[in-house]
C-alpha positions in Angstrom: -23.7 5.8 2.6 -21.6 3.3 4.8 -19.8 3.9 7.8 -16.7 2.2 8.6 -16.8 0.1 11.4 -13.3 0.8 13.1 -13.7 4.7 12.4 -16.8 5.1 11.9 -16.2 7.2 9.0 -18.3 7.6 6.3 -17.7 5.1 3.1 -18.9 5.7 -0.2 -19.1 3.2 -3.2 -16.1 2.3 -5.6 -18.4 4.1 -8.4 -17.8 7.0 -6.5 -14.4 7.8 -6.2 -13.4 10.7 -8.8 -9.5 11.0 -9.7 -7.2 11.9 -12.2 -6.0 8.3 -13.5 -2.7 10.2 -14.8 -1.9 11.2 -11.4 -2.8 8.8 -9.3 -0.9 5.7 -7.7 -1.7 2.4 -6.2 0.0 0.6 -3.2 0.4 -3.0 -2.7 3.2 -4.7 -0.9 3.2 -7.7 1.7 1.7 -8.2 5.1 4.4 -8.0 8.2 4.6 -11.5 8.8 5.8 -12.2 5.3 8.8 -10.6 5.9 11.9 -12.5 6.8 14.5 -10.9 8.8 17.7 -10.0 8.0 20.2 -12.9 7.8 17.1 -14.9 8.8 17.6 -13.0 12.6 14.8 -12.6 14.6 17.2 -10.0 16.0 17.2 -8.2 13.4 13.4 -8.2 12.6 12.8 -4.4 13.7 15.9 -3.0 11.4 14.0 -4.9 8.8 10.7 -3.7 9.3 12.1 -0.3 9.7 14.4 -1.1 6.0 11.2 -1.8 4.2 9.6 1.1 5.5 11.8 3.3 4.5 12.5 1.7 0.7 8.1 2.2 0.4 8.5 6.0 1.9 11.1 6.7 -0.4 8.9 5.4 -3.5 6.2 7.4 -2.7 8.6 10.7 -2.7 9.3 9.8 -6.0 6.2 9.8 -7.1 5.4 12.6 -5.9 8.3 14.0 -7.4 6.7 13.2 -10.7 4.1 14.4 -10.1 1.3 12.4 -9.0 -0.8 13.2 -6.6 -3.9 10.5 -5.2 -2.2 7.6 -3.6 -4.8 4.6 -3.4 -3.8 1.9 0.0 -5.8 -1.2 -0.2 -6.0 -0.8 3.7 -4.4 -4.0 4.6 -2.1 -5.0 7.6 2.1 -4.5 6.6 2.5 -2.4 3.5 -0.4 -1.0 2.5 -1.0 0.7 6.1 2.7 1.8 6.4 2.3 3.7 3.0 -1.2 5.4 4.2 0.6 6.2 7.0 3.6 8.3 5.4 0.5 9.5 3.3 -0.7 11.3 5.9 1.9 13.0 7.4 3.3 14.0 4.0 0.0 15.5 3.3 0.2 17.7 6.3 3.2 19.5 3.9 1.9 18.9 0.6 -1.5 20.2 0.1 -1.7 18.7 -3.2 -1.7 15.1 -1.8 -5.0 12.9 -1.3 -4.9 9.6 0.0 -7.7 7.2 -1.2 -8.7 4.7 0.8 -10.2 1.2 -1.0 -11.5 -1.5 1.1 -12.8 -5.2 -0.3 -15.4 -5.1 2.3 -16.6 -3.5 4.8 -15.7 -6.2 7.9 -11.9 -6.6 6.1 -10.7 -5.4 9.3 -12.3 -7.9 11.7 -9.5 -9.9 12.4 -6.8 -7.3 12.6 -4.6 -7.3 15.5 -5.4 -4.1 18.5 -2.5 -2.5 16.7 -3.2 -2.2 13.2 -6.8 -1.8 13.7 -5.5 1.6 15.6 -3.7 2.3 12.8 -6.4 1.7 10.5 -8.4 3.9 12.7 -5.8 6.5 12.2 -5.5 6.2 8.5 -9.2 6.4 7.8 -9.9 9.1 9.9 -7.3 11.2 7.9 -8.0 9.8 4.7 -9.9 12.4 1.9 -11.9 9.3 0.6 -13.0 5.9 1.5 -14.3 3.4 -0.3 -15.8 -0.7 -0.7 -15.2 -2.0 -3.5 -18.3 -4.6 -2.1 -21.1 -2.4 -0.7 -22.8 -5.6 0.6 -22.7 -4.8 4.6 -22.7 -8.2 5.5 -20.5 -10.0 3.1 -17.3 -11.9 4.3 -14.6 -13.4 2.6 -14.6 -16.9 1.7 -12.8 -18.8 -0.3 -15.4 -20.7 -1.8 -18.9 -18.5 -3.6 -19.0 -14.9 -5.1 -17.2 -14.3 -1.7 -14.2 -15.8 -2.8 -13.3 -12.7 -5.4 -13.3 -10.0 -2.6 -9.4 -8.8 -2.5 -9.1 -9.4 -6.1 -11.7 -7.0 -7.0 -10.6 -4.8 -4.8 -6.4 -5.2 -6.5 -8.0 -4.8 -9.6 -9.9 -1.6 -8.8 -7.1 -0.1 -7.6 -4.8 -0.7 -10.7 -7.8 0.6 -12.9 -7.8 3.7 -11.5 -4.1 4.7 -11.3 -1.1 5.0 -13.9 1.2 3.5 -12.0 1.9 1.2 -9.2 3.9 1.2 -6.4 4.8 -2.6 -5.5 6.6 -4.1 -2.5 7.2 -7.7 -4.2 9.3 -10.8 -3.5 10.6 -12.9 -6.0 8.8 -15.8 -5.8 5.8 -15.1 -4.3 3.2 -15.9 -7.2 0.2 -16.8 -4.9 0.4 -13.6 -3.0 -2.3 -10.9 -3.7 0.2 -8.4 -4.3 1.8 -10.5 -7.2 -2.1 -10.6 -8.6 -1.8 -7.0 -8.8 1.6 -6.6 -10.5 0.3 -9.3 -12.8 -2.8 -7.5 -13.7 -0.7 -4.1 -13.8 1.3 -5.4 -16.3 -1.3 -6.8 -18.2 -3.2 -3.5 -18.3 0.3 -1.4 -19.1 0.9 0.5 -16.1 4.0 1.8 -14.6 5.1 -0.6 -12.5 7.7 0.5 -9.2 9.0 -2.6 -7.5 11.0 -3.5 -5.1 11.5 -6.8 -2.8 13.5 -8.0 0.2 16.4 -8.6 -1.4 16.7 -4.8 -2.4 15.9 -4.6 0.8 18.6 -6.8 2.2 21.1 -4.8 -0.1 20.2 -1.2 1.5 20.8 -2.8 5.1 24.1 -4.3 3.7 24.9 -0.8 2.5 23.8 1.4 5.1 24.6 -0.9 8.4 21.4 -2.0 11.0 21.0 1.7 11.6 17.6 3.5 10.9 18.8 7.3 10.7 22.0 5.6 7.7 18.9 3.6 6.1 17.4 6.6 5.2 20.0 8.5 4.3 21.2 5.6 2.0 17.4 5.8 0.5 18.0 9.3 -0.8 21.1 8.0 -2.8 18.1 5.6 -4.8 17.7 6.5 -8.5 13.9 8.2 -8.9 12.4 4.4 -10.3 9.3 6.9 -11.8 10.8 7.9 -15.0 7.5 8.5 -16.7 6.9 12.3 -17.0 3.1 13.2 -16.7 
């Protein structure tokens, strides 16, 4: 057994996590500094942020809706921390909710800001599993070698294990990671629950810079899970 080494919580190997594939969801979306502002406004970076947020929160409510149950975060900065987040504190109402935790590597987190490494800290400590995909304590990513696959094995072994996925996805953005998953998803037949900055863009235009009229304007949104389990 491995311990994480921002939480220092225990983490077991991928061949050890144990879910219902019909029930559970993946998360992949894009790190904070891919998102452009509103009206390309740096003033309007927060309201944004805040917009995306609350489009991913409101996806994850659906699912739940549905039915499913074990939410899998691929632990990175931007999306994938915002969602294990709102995991968390949904969980504290809804007993029936597990959040999964799947890192590519045990030092993934190295280079992660004093702020997201926090909130990775938070996450994992709150988390009912974590797990490396790559048990190798002293691998590192590299983009040249059998180091070079790290994040892809982890997308993939996230979309393996669930029935659907829940994607934050701009058009255009083929070289991203989180396009690599939706690719494979689609490949492999899973539900796929998208949305991008321009839907994004849309609920602001809708709803005004406002937080509290954001989400409001979220709840109008059509449950995108029409899959019944």
């Amino acid at each position: 057994m491995l311990n994480s080494l921002i939480s220092g919580m225990p983490v077991g190997s991928a061949s050890e996590l144990h879910c219902d594939r019909s029930r559970t969801v993946c998360i992949t979306g894009h790190r904070e500094k891919n998102i452009l502002p509103y009206k390309g406004d740096p003033l309007y970076s927060d309201i944004t942020l805040g917009a995306v947020k609350m489009m991913l929160y409101r996806y994850i409510d659906m699912a739940a809706e549905r039915g499913y149950t074990d939410f899998i975060s691929g632990l990175a900065t931007g999306a994938d921390l915002w969602a294990a987040e709102y995991i968390v504190r949904k969980k504290q109402i809804d007993p029936r909710i597990r959040l999964i935790g799947a890192m590519p590597y045990l030092r993934h987190a190295e280079r992660f800001s004093r702020d997201y490494a926090a909130l990775l800290d938070y996450v994992e400590k709150n988390a009912d599993v974590l797990v490396t995909v790559n048990d190798d304590p002293d691998i590192v990513y590299s983009k040249h070698g059998g180091a070079a696959g790290l994040y892809r094995d982890r997308n993939y072994y996230m979309v393996d294990r669930s029935a659907a996925v829940i994607a934050f996805l701009n058009e255009g953005s083929f070289a991203s990671g989180t396009s690599q998953t939706v690719n494979y998803a689609y490949r492999n037949g899973r539900l796929i629950c998208r949305f991008g900055i321009n839907d994004v863009y849309g609920l602001i235009d809708r709803a005004g810079a406002d937080l509290r009229s954001i989400r409001r304007e979220t709840a109008f949104l059509n449950n995108v899970f029409d899959t019944v389990l």
